[in-house]
C-alpha positions in Angstrom: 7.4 30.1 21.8 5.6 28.2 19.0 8.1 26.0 16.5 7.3 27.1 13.1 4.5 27.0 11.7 5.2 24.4 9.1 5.3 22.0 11.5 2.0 22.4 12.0 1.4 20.5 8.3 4.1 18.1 8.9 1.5 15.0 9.3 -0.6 17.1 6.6 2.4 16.3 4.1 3.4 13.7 5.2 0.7 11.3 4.3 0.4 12.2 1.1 4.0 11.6 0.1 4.4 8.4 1.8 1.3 6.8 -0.1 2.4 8.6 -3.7 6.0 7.6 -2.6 4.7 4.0 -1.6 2.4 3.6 -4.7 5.1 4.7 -7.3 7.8 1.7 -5.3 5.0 -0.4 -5.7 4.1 0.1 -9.7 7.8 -0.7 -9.6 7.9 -4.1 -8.3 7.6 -7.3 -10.0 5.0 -9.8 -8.7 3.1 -7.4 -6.7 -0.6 -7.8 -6.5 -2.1 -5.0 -4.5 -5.2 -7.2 -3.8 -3.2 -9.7 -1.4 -0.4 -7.8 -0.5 0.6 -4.9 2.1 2.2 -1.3 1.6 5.1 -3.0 3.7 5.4 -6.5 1.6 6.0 -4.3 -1.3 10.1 -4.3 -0.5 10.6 -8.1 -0.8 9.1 -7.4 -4.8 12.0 -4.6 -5.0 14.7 -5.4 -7.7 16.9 -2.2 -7.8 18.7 -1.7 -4.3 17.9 2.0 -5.2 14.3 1.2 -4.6 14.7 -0.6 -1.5 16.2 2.6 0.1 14.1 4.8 -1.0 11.2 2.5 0.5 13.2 2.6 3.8 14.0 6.3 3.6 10.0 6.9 3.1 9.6 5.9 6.5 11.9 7.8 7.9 10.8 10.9 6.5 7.5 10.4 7.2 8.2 9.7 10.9 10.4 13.1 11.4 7.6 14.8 9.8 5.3 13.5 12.4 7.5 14.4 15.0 7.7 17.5 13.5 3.7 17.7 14.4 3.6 16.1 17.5 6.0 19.2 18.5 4.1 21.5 17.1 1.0 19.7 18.9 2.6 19.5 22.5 3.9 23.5 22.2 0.9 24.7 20.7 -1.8 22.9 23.4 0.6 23.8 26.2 1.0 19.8 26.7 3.4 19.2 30.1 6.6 16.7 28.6 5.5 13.6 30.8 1.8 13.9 29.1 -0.5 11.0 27.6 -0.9 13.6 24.6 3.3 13.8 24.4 4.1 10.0 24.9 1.8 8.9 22.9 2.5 11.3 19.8 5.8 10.5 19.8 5.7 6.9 20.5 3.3 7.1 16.9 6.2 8.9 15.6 9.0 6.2 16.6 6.9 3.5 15.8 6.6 4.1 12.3 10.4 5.2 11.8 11.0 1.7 13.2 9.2 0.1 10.5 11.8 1.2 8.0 13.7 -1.4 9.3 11.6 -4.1 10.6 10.0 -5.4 7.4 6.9 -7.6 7.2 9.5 -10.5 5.6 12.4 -10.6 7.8 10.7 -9.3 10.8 7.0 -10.4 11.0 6.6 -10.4 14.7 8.2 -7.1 15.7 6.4 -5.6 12.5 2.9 -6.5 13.6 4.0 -5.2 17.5 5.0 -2.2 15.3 1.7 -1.6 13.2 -0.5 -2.8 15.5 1.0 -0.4 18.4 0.9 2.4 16.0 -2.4 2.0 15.2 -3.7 2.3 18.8 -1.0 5.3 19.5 -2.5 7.3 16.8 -6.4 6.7 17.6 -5.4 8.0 21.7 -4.1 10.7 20.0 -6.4 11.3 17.7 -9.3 11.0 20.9 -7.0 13.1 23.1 -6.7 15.9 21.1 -10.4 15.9 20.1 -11.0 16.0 23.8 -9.0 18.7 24.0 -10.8 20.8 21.4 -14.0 20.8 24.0 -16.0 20.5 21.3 -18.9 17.5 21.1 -19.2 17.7 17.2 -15.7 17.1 16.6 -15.7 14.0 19.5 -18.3 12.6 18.2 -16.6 12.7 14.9 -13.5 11.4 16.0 -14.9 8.7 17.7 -16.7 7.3 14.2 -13.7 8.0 12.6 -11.8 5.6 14.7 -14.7 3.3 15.0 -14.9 3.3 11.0 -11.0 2.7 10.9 -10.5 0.0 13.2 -14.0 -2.1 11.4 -12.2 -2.0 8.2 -8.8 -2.7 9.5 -10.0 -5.7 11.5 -12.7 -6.9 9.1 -9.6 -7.1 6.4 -7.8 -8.5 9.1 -9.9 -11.4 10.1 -11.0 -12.1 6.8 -7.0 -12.3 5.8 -7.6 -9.9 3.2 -5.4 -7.2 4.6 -4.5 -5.2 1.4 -2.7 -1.8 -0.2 -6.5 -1.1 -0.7 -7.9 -1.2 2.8 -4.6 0.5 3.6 -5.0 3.4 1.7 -8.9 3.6 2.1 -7.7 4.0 6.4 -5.3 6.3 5.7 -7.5 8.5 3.8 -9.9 8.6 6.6 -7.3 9.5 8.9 -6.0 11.9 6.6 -9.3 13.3 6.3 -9.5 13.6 10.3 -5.8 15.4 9.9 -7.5 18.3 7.4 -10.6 19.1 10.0 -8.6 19.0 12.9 -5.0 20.8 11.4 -7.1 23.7 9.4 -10.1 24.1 12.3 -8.6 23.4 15.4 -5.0 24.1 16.0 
């Protein structure tokens, strides 16, 4: 039995309203220079406790929508529980939650662990569910969309010019990845 079907656009909304969600904290923040600062820094900018929970709770709700898809994923491909495809899904999922509460300021360590672990989570899944598809086109697509991603998250990373910019530019390529795969393949 399938989970409902609006699962199946829970990482399809979810993108969208955590940048929009992200992007209207930020415009909200004293200081804040989206040229030298991250999505994440954005909270220690935050005046109005208000804002700072919503920032939190924009997390969150993005990482139960993604666990809303990586169900959806693991029922609809017939994916066993104790899978690469499950684990790894999931793991994205929790990983990101968790950076609701491990902020770039207080937490620097466990919040790179955190990004830098979701990161690779999401490209398995993203090459594990190509795979899955059986179809070369859409491998060979993947693969340049992960190859694309990590040059520009490592080039800004390396040239310490890590930025809501770059951030947004990989999320839209993901996101872009997200619309082939959700509306062709699933």
């Amino acid at each position: 039995m399938l989970p409902p079907e609006i699962f199946k656009y829970g990482s399809l909304f979810s993108l969208p309203l955590f940048i929009s969600t992200a992007l209207f904290l930020i415009n909200k923040t004293s200081n804040f220079s989206r040229s030298e600062n991250t999505i994440s820094k954005s909270i220690t900018n935050l005046d109005k406790p208000v804002h700072k929970i919503i920032f939190k709770l924009n997390f969150i709700i993005k990482a139960i929508l993604d666990l809303g898809f990586s169900w959806y994923l693991i029922i609809k491909l017939s994916q066993p529980l104790f899978s690469s495809l499950t684990f790894f899904s999931i793991l994205y999922a929790l990983f990101f939650g968790l950076l609701a509460f491990y902020t770039e300021e207080n937490n620097s360590v466990i919040h790179r662990v955190l990004v830098y672990g979701l990161g690779v989570f999401w490209m398995i899944v993203q090459v594990l569910c190509a795979l899955l598809t059986k179809n070369s086109l859409f491998i060979v697509f993947t693969n340049l969309n992960i190859l694309i991603t990590i040059l520009l998250a490592f080039g800004a990373l390396f040239s310490k010019k890590t930025n809501v910019l770059i951030q947004i530019i990989c999320v839209s390529i993901i996101y872009f990845w997200y619309l082939i795969y959700v509306f062709n393949f699933l």
